[in-house]
Steps between C-alpha positions, in 0.01 A plus 500: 500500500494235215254215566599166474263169432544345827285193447686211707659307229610835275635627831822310574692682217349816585583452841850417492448116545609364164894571600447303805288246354704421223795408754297218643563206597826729627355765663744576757368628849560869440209743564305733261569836462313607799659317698440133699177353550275604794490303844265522793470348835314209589361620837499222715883475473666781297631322234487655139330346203496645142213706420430332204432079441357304297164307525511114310119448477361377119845578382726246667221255465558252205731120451722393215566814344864569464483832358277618729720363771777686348310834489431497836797464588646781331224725704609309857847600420441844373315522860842406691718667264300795497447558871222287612452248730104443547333194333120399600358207437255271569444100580157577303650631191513219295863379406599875596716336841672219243591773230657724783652281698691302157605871409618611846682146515659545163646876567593423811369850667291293789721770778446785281109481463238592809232219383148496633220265411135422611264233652133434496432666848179299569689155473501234802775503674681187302385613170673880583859267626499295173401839287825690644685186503473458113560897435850411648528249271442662210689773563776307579580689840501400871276790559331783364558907620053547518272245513114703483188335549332532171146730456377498820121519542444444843551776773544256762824340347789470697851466406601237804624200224726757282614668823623162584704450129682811571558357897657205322675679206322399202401832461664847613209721470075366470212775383175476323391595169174616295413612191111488498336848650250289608708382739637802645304492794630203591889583457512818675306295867803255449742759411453702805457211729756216319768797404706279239797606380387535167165609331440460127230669330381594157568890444481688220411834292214290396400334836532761793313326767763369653652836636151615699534240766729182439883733415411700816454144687798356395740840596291514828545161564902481431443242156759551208270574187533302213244629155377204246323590161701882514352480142181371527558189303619727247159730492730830547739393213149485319344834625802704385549333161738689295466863667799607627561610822393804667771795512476444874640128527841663482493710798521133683721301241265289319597467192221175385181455595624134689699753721229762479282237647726389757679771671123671521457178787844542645411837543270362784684522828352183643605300175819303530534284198352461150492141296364536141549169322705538166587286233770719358871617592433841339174512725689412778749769474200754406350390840844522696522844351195627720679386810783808401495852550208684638139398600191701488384702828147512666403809258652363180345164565132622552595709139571134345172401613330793376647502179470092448098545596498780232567242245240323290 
């Protein structure tokens, strides 16, 4: 088999990408070749959300940048267009709620979009109201699809105020995130006892603690999985530098190391959703592109891991 230099930004051509890339800002919602992107239930009710999202963290955080504006909004549409409907934010992301919000308002795909953002769980009660108050503002929408309480340290938390959102509709679905292991302890006592409808946690090839205790929590305890930092803050993209990819990779699809790295975690059966940030169309459809086709099973996944700890 020919080896190909896989390296994420030589692998869009490589990969099949450029065609699809170079249609944008027309991409039309048609699938790749293998076929539409992935869905999974969300356990607590059944309905299906795209396996692949997008995270807006650092990326979506900036003010009076037109092109950068513009970009991103090339890679929000390329989401829709291509499939996707997941968008996580944050009220402590900066400008990251403004940016979306102006570019959600300005494409007009508010109905087509499952949008989920975050508040500072150990808020008073007033502070928490006026935090989810202005993330409705600045997205521009009546409500949001997940509202999570944002790195929870404390075992004891309780979800009463969120549980009371979604009572009132401001939110359809509440859940918890983390992405410090020194936290874990914490997540999976509120996990088991809180059981949110969603659980976000960091997950990678390069951070593995998460599947010993916390995945297994979150599948016991009925939570939709959603993964943050699938790439480590870019640490994997690092590690594999310009080798290309094992022989292997194609016995599950992945054709880049972006999808390489992702369909590895959607291999997990407790995961339900990914949401790497991108600041790219051509990134967006590489990432979309790990949500097709096949994912790796229990013995093919512990091979990934064996083969990415061989590597120096």
């Amino acid at each position: 088999m020919k080896r190909v230099n896989l390296s994420r930004r030589g692998a869009i051509a490589a990969a099949g990408g450029a065609a699809l890339a170079s249609a944008l800002p027309w991409l039309a919602p048609a699938h790749g070749a293998e076929g539409p992107v992935m869905t999974r239930p969300i356990p607590s009710s059944g309905e299906r959300l795209p396996i692949v999202g997008i995270g807006t963290a650092i990326i979506f955080d900036y003010q009076n940048d037109p092109a950068k504006q513009a970009a991103r909004g090339e890679v929000i549409r390329t989401l829709v267009a291509g499939g996707g409907r997941l968008i996580d934010t944050a009220a402590g992301y900066g400008s990251a709620e403004d940016r979306l919000g102006d570019i959600v308002a300005e494409l007009r795909v508010r109905d087509k979009l499952f949008l989920a953002t975050k508040f500072l769980f150990n808020l008073p009660r007033a502070e928490a109201e006026a935090s989810l108050h202005e993330s409705l503002r600045r997205l521009r929408t009546d409500r949001v699809d997940l509202m999570q309480a944002w790195n929870v340290t404390d075992g004891g938390y309780k979800l009463d105020l969120p549980r009371e959102w979604k009572k009132t509709g401001l939110c359809r679905y509440i859940g918890i995130t983390t992405s410090q292991v020194r936290s874990y302890g914490a997540m999976a006592k509120v996990v088991a006892r809180e059981k949110p409808d969603f659980f976000q946690v960091n997950y990678s090839l390069g951070a593995l603690e998460a599947e010993k205790t916390l995945l297994p929590a979150a599948r016991d305890a009925g939570a939709a999985v959603l993964i943050n930092l699938p790439f480590g803050r870019n640490s994997l993209f690092r590690k594999a530098g310009n080798r290309p990819l094992p022989d292997f990779a194609a016995e599950f699809g992945a054709r880049t190391w972006a999808q390489f790295f992702l369909k590895f975690i959607l291999g997990h059966p407790a995961v339900t959703a990914v949401i790497p940030g991108t600041d790219k169309p051509e990134y967006m459809l590489d990432n979309l592109d790990a949500a097709r086709g096949p994912l790796p099973d229990a013995a093919m996944r512990k091979r990934i891991v064996q083969y990415w700890d061989s590597l120096a």
